[in-house]
LOPA-810644 format. One record per residue: residue in three letters; x, y, z of N, C-alpha, C in turn. Coordinates in pm, whole numbers, padded with zeros to 5 digits, always signed. Each point is the difference from the previous one (the first is absolute). Layout:
residues N
ALAXYZXYZXYZ/...
END
This chain:
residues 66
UNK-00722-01593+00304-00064-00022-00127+00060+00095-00104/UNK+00036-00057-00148+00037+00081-00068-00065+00054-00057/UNK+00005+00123-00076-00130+00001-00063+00043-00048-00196/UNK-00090+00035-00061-00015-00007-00153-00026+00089-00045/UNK-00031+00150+00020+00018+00112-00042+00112+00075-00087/UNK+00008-00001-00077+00149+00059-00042-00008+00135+00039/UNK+00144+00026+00050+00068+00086+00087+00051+00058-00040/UNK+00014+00182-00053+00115+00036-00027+00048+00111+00079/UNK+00114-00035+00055+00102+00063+00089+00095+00126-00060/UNK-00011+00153+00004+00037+00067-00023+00077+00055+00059/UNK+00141+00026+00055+00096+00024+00095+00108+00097-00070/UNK+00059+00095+00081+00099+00053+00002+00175-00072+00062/UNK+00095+00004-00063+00087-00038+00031+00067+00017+00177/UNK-00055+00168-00040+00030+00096+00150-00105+00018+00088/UNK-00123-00087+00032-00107+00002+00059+00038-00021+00131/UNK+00009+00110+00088+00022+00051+00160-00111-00104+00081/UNK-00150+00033-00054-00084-00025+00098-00035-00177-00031/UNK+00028-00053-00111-00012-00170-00030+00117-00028-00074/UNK+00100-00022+00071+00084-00059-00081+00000-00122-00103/UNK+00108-00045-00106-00034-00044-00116+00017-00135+00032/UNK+00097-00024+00130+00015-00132-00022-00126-00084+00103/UNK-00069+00084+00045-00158-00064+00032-00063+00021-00156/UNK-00035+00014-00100-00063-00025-00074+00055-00129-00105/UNK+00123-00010+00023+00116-00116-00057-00049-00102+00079/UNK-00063-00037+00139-00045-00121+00054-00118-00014-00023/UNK-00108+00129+00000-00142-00040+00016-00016-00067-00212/UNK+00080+00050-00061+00007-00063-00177+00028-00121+00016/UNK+00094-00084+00066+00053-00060+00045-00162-00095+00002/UNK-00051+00036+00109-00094-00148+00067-00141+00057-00065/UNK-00043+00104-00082-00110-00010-00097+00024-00039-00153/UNK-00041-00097-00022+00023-00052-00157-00054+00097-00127/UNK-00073+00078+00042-00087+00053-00082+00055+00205+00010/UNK+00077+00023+00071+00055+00107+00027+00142+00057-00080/UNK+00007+00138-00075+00019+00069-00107+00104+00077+00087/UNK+00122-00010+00030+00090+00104+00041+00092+00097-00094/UNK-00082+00191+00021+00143+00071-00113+00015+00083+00116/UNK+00169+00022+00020+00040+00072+00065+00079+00098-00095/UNK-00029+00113+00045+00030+00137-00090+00116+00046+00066/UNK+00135+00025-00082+00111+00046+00027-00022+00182+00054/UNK+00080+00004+00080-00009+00125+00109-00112+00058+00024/UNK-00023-00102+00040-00144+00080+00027-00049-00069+00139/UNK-00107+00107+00092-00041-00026+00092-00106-00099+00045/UNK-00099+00097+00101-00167-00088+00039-00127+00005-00105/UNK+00045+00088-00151-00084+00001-00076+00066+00043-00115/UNK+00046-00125-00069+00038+00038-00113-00051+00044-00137/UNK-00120-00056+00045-00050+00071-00093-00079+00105-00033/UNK+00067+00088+00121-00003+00137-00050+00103+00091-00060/UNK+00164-00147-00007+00107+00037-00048-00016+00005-00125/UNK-00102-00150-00047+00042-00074-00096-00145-00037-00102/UNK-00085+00160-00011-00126-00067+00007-00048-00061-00170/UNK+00112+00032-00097-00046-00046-00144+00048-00161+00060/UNK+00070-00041+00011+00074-00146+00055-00123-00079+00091/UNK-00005+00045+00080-00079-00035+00078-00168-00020-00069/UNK-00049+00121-00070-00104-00044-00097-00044-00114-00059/UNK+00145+00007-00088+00013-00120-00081+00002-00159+00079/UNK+00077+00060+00120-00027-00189+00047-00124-00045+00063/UNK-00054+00124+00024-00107-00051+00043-00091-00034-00041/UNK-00031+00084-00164-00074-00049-00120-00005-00167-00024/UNK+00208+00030-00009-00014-00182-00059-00017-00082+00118/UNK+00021+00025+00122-00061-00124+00103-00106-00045-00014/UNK-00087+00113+00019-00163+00032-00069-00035-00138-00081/UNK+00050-00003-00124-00004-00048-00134+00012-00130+00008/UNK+00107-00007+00095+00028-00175-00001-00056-00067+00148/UNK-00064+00098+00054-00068-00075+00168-00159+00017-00048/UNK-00046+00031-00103-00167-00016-00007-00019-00090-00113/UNK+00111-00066-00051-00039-00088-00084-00090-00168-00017/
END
């Protein structure tokens, strides 16, 4: 079952413990799922990347409670 939730997928390029190209399939087969993968960066980028990361999450926010 898919779901209808919108999804947003926050990934590091260099993510050791989930790699990126499992998050490239699971985007893949959810319609409703938001993939940003953050250049050099690891399992939490957004502690690389946290004004960036703010912001997308604001605007996911914005456009998934509408």
């Amino acid at each position: 079952m898919v779901t209808r939730t919108p999804l947003l997928i926050i990934s590091g390029d260099n993510d050791i413990s989930t790699a990126v190209d499992n998050w490239f399939a699971l985007n893949r087969k959810i319609p409703n799922a938001h993939l940003a993968v953050y250049p050099e960066s690891e399992h939490a980028p957004q502690h690389q990347y946290p004004q960036l990361a703010a912001e997308q999450v604001a605007s996911f926010l914005r456009h998934a409670i509408r």
